[in-house]
C-alpha positions as CSV (number, residue, x, y, z in Angstrom):
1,X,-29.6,-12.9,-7.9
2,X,-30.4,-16.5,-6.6
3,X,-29.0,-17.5,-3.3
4,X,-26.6,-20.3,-4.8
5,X,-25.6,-17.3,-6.9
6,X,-24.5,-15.1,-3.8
7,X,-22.8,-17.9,-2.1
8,X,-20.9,-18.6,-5.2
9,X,-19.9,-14.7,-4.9
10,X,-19.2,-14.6,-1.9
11,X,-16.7,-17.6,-1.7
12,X,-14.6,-16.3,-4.5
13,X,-14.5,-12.9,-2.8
14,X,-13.0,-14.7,0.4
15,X,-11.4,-16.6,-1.5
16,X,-9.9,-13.8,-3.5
17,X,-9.6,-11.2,0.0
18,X,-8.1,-14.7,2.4
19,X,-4.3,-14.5,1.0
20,X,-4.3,-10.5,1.5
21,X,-6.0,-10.8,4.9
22,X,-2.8,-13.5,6.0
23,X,-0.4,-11.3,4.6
24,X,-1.0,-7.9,6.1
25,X,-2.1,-9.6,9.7
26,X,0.6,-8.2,12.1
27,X,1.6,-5.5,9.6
28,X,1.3,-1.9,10.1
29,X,-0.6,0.1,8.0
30,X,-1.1,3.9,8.4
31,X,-4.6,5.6,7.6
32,X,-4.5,9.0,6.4
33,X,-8.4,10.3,6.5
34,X,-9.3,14.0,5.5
35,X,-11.5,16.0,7.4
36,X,-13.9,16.0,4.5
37,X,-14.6,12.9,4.6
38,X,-15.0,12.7,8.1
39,X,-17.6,15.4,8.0
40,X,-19.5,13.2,5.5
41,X,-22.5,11.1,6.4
42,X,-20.9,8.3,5.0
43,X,-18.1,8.1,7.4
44,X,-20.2,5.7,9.9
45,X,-19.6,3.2,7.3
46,X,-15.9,3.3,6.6
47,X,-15.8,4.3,10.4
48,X,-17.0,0.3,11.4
49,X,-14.5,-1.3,8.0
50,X,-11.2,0.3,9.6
51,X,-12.6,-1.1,12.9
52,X,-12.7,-4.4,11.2
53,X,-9.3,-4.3,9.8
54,X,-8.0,-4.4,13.7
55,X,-10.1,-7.7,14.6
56,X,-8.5,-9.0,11.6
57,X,-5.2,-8.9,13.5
58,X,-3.6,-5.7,11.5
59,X,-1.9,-3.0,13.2
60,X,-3.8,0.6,12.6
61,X,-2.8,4.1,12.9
62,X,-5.3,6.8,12.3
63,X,-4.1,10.2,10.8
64,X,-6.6,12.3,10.7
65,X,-7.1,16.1,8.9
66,X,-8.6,19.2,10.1
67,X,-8.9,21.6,7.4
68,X,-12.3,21.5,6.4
69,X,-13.1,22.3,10.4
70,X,-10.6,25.0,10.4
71,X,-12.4,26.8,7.6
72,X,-15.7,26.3,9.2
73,X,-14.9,27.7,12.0
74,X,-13.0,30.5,10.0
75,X,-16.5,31.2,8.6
76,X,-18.4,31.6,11.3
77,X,-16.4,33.9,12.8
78,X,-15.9,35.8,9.3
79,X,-12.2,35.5,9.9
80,X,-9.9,35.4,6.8
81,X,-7.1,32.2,6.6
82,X,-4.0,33.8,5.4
83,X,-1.5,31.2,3.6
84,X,2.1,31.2,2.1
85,X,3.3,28.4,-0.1
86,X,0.5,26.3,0.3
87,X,0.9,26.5,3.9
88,X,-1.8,28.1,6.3
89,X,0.2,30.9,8.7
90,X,-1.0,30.5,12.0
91,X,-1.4,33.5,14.3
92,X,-2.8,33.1,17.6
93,X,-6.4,33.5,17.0
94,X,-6.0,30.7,13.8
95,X,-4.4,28.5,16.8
96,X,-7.5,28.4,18.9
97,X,-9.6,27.5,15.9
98,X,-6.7,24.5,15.0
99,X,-7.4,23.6,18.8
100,X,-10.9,23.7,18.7
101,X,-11.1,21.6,15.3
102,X,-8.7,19.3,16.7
103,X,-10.6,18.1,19.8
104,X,-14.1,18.1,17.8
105,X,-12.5,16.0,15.4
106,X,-10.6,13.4,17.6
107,X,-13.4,12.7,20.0
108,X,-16.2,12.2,16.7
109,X,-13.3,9.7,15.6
110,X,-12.7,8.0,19.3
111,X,-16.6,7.8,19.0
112,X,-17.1,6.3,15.4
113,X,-14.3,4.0,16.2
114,X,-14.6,2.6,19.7
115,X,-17.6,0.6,19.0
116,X,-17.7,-2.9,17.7
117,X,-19.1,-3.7,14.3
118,X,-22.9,-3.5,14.1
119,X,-24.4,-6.9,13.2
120,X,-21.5,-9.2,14.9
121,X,-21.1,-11.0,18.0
122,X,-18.2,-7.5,18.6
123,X,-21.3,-4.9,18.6
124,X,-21.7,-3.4,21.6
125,X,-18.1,-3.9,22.9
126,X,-15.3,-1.2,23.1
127,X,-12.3,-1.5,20.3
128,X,-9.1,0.1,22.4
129,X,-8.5,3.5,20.4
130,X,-5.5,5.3,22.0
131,X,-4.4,9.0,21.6
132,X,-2.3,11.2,22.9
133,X,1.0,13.8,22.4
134,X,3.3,11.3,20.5
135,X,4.8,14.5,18.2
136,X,7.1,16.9,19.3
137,X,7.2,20.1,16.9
138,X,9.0,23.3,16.1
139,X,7.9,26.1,14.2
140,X,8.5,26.7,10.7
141,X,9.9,30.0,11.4
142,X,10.1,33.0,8.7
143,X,10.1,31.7,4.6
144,X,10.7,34.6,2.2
145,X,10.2,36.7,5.0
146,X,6.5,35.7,5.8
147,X,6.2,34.4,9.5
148,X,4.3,31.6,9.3
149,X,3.7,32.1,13.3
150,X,2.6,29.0,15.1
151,X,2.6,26.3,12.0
152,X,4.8,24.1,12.7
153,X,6.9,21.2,11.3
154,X,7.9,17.3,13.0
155,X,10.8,17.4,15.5
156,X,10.0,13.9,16.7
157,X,7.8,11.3,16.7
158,X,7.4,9.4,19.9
159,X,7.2,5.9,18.0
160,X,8.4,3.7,21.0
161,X,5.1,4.3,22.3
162,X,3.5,3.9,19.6
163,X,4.8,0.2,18.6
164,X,3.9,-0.4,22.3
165,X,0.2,0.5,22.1
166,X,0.1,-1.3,18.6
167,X,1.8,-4.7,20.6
168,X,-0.9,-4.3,23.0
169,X,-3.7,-4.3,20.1
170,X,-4.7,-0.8,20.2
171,X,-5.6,1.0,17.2
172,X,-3.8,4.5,17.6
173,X,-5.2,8.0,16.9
174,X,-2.8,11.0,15.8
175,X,-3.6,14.4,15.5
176,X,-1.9,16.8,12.8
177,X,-0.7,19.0,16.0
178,X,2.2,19.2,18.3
179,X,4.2,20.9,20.9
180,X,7.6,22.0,21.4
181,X,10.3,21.4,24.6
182,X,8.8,25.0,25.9
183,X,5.2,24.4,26.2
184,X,4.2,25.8,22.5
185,X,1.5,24.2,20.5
186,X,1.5,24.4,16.9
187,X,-0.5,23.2,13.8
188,X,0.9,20.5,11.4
189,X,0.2,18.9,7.9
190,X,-1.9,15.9,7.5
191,X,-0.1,14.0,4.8
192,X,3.8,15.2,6.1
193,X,2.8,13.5,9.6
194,X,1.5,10.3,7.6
195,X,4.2,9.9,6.2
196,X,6.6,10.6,8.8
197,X,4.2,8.1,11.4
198,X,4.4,5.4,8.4
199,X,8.0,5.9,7.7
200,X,9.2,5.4,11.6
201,X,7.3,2.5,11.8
202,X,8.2,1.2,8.6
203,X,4.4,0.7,7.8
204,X,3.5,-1.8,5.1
205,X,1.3,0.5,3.5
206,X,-0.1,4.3,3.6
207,X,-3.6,5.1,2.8
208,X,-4.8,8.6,2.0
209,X,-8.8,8.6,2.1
210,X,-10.2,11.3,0.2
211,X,-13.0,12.6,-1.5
212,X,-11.7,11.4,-4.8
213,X,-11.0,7.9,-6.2
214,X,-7.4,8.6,-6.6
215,X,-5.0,9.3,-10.0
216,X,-7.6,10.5,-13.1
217,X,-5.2,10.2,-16.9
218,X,-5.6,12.8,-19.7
219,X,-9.3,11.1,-19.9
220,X,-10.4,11.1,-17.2
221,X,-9.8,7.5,-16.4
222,X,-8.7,6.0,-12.9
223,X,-5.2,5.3,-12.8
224,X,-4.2,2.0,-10.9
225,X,-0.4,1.8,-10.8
226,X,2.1,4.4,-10.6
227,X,5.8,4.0,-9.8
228,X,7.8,7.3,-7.7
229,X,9.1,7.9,-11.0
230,X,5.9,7.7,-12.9
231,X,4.1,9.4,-10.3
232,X,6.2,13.1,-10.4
233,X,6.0,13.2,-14.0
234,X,2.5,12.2,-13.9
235,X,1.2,14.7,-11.9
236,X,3.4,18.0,-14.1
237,X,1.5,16.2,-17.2
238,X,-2.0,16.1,-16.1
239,X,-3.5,18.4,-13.5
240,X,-4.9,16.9,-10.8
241,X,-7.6,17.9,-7.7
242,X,-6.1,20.2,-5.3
243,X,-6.7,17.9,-2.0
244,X,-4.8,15.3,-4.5
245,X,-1.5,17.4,-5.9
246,X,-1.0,17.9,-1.9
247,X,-0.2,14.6,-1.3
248,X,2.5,13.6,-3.5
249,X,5.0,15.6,-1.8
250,X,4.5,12.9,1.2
251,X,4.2,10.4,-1.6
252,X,7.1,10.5,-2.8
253,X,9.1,11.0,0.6
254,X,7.2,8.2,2.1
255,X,8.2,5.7,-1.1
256,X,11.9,6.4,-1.3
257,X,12.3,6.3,2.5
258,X,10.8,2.3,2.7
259,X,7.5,2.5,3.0
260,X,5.9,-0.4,0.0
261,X,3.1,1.1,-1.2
262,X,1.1,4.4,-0.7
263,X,-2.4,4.8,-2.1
264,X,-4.8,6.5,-2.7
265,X,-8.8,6.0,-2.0
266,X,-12.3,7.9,-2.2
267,X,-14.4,6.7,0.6
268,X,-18.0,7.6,-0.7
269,X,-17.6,4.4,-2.6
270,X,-18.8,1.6,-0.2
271,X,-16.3,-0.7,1.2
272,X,-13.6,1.2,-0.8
273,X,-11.1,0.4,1.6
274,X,-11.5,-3.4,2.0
275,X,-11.6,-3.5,-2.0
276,X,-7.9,-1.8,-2.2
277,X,-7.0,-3.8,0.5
278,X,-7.8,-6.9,-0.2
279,X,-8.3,-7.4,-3.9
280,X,-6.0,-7.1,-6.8
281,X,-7.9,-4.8,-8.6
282,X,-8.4,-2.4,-5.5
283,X,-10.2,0.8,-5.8
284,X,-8.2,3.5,-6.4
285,X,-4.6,4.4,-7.1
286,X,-1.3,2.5,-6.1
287,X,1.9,4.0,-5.9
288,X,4.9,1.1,-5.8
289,X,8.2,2.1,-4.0
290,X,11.9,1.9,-5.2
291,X,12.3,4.7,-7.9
292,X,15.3,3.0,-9.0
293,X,13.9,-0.3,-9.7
294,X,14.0,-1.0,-13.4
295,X,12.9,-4.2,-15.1
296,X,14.5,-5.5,-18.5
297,X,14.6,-8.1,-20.6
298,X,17.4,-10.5,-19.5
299,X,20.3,-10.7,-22.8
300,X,23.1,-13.3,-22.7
301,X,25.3,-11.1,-20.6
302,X,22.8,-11.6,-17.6
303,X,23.7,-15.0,-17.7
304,X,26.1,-15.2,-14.6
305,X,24.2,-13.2,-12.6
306,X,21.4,-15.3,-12.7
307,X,23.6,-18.1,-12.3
308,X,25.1,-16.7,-9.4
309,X,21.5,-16.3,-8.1
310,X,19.7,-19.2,-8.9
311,X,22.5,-22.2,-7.8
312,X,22.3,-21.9,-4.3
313,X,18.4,-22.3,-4.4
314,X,19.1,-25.4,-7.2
315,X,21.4,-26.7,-4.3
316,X,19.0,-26.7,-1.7
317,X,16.8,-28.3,-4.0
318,X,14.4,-25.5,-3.8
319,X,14.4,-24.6,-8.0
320,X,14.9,-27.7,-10.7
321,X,18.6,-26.7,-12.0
322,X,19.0,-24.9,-15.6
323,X,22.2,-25.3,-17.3
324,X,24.2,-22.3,-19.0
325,X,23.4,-23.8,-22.2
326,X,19.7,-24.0,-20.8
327,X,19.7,-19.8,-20.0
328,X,21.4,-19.6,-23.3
329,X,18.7,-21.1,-25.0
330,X,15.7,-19.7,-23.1
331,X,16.7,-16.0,-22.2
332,X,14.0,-14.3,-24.3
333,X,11.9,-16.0,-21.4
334,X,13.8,-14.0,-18.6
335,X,13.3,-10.9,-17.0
336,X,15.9,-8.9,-14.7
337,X,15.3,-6.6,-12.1
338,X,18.2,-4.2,-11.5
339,X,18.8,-1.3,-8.3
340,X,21.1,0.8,-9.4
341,X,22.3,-1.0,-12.2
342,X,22.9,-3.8,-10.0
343,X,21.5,-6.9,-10.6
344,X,19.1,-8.1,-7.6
345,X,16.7,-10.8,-9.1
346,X,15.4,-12.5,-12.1
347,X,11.9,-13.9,-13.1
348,X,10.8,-16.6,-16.3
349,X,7.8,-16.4,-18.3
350,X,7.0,-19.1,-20.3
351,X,4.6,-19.9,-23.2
352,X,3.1,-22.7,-24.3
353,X,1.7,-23.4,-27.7
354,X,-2.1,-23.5,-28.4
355,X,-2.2,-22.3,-24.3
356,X,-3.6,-19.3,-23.1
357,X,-1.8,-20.3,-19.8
358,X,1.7,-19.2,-19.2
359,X,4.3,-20.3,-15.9
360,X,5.8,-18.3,-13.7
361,X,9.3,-19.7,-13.5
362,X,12.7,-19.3,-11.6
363,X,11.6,-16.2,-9.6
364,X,14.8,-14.9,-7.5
365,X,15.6,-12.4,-5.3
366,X,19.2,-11.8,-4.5
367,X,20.1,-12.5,-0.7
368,X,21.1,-8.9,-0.4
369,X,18.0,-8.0,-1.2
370,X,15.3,-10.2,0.5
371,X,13.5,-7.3,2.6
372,X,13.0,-4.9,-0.5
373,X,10.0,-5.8,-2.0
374,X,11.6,-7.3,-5.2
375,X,10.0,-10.0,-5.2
376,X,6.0,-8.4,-5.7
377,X,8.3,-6.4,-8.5
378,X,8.7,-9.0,-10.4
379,X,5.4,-10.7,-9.8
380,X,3.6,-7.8,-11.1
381,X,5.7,-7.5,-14.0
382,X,5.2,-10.9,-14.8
383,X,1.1,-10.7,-14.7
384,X,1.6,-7.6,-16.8
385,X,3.8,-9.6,-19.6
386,X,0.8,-11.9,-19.6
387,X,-1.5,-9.9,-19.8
388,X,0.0,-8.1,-22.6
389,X,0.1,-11.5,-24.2
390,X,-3.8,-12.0,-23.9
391,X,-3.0,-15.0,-21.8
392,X,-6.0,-15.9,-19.3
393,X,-4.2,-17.1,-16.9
394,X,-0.4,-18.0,-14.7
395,X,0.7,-20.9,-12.8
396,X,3.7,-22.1,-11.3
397,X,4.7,-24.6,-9.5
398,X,6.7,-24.9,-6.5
399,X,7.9,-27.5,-3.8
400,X,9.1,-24.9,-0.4
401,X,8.0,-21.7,-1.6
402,X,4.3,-22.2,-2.1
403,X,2.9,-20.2,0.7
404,X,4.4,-16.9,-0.8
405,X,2.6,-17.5,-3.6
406,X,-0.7,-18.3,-2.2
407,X,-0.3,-15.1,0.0
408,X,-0.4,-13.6,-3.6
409,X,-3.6,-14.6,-4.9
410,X,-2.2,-17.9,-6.2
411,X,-4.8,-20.9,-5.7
412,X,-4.1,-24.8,-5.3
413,X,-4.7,-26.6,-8.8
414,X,-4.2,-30.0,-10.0
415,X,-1.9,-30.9,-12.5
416,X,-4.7,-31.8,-14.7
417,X,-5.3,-27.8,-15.2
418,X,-2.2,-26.8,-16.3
419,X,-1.2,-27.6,-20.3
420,X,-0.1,-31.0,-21.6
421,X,3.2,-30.3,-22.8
422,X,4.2,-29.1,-18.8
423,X,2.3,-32.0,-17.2
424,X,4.8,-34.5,-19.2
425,X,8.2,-32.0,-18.1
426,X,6.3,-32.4,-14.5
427,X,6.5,-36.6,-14.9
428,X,10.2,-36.2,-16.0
429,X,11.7,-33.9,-13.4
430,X,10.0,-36.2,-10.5
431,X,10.0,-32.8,-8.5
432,X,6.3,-33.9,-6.8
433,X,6.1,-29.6,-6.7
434,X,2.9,-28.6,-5.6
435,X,0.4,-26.4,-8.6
436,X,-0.8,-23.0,-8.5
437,X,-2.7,-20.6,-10.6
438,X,-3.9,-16.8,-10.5
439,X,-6.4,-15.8,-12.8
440,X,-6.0,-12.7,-14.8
């Protein structure tokens, strides 16, 4: 590879990886690692990327796993590790091994993860990695009459804290353990104190790093996108890993109670995390939120709900205005997107002949509705009705919402790149709106 080619490369990854970084700075994102891969060699890698991610101005919790530790330690002392449901009982003797794994696990992680990045101006310095007892727990008591003795389940989480070290641009380290009002210590899951940590803070995203990519189909393919919906009758379909078929328990919970998107990594590919992060291909498996979401094609009955949606925007000037004989005439171009069977936004796809471009038009999001994601929804929907159309690639165009877009993926274009038949609309409507595109 020449070096004009690598520069080239490497400006159309930043390029590609600059909207995503503005987006998620000063979001919240929880990282779920398990103890596998923390045992790895490989982890010194991933180790200086999720120290990156906090220089990049993104808020980061560390969940970490201890089952792979347990069992070594099991080993050694040719103990047996008695379970019940999936659940591992803990007896006294197990508790001293869950301690023991504990600590060696959260002082190799306050080690990887406390130095700057090697090769930058930050190597050498200290990032501020903060642990401590933010769960309070309770035991899980007796199931089917099998005590599961000192594993325990969440009472609380303290997450006032938490937000405060996060404010104060610390990256925050939680162990899967916890203690109860009388001084008791007991052992918890991984992925149900993700979830519960990303829930309370309302985290933009969960990330469970594994061993394995993420979702495999029926042959053995990677699967990118799953809805909550998709996801449960996904995983009764086709059998999955056992470290993977754990998770979606806390999948599932963590979807339907607000969190946007939960996915799924392997870290033993390199820079795995930045590619799910901040590409939008990503590496490994996606799963969206709202399991009631369902999007349709619009029929003439839709009509005064997207009325009702779109005029206030055409008043402020903000979308060009489209007559009821207009939507009448055009609906095969419109989608809806209903909660509920409630209508809560629309989007427009349209076509133009001898083009393998198609616009984004007249994408709305009900006011009642402007915090719940909708509007990715229907984005993605509309780059997969384009891509089902072999169409190369989507614009739009926009005069006060541009920024969204470009947070998106969307790049400035000239009118020049967009097809003939939309540059002379463009001259008519005397809009002046700005052009973008997204390649697909």
């Amino acid at each position: 590879m020449t070096e004009h080619t690598e520069l080239d490369s490497f400006v159309r990854a930043f390029r590609e990886a600059a909207p995503y970084i503005h987006y998620l700075r000063d979001k919240t994102i929880v990282l779920a690692i398990s103890s596998h891969v923390i045992a790895a060699e490989t982890f010194q890698a991933l180790a200086q990327d999720i120290s990156l991610l906090g220089s990049l101005g993104i808020k980061v919790v560390v969940v970490h796993g201890v089952r792979k530790y347990i069992n070594d330690l099991m080993q050694e002392s040719h103990a047996t590790l008695p379970s019940y449901q999936g659940r591992r009982i803990t007896n006294e003797k197990t508790l001293v091994k869950v301690k023991q794994a504990c600590g060696e696990v959260r002082f190799d992680l306050e080690a990887a993860l406390s130095v700057g990045l090697s090769n930058s101006p930050q190597y050498g310095t200290r990032n501020r990695l903060v642990s401590g007892n933010f769960i309070s727990a309770k035991p899980l008591g007796v199931i089917d009459g099998v005590d599961m003795g000192y594993t325990g389940t969440i009472r609380r989480i303290d997450f006032t804290l938490i937000k405060q070290l996060l404010q104060h641009n610390c990256m925050v380290l939680v162990s899967p353990i916890g203690h109860s009002l009388s001084g008791k210590t007991f052992s918890l899951s991984m992925d149900e104190v993700a979830a519960e940590v990303a829930i309370g803070l309302r985290a933009e995203k969960l990330v469970f790093i594994n061993e394995e990519a993420g979702i495999i189909d029926a042959d053995g393919a990677l699967v990118r996108n799953l809805s909550a919906n998709e996801a449960a009758a996904f995983f009764e379909a086709v059998p999955q890993q056992k470290a993977i078929k754990r998770l979606l328990p806390s999948t599932l919970r963590a979807l339907q109670q607000g969190v946007k998107r939960v996915q799924y990594i392997g870290a033993h590919t390199e820079g795995s995390l930045f590619s799910e992060l901040f590409t939008k291909n990503g590496s490994g498996t996606s799963f969206a939120q709202h399991a009631f979401v369902h999007i349709r094609q619009a029929i003439s009955d839709d009509i005064p709900d997207i009325m009702r949606m779109i005029q206030p925007l055409e008043d402020q000037g903000v979308l060009v205005h489209r007559s009821h004989d207009y939507l009448e005439n055009h609906i095969d171009e419109f989608s809806i997107l209903e909660h509920d069977e409630q209508v809560y936004g629309c989007v427009a796809l349209k076509r133009f002949q001898g083009s393998n471009m198609g616009e984004l038009a007249c994408l709305v999001v009900s006011p009642d509705a402007q915090e719940g994601g909708y509007g990715e929804l229907l984005l993605e929907h509309v780059q997969k009705q384009a891509r089902s159309a072999k169409l190369k690639t989507l614009f739009c165009l926009s005069t006060h919402t541009g920024e969204w877009f470009s947070e998106r993926g969307f790049q400035d274009a000239t009118l020049a790149q967009i097809p003939l038949e939309r540059q002379r609309q463009y001259h008519q409507d005397g809009r002046g709106s700005h052009v973008y595109l997204l390649p697909l």
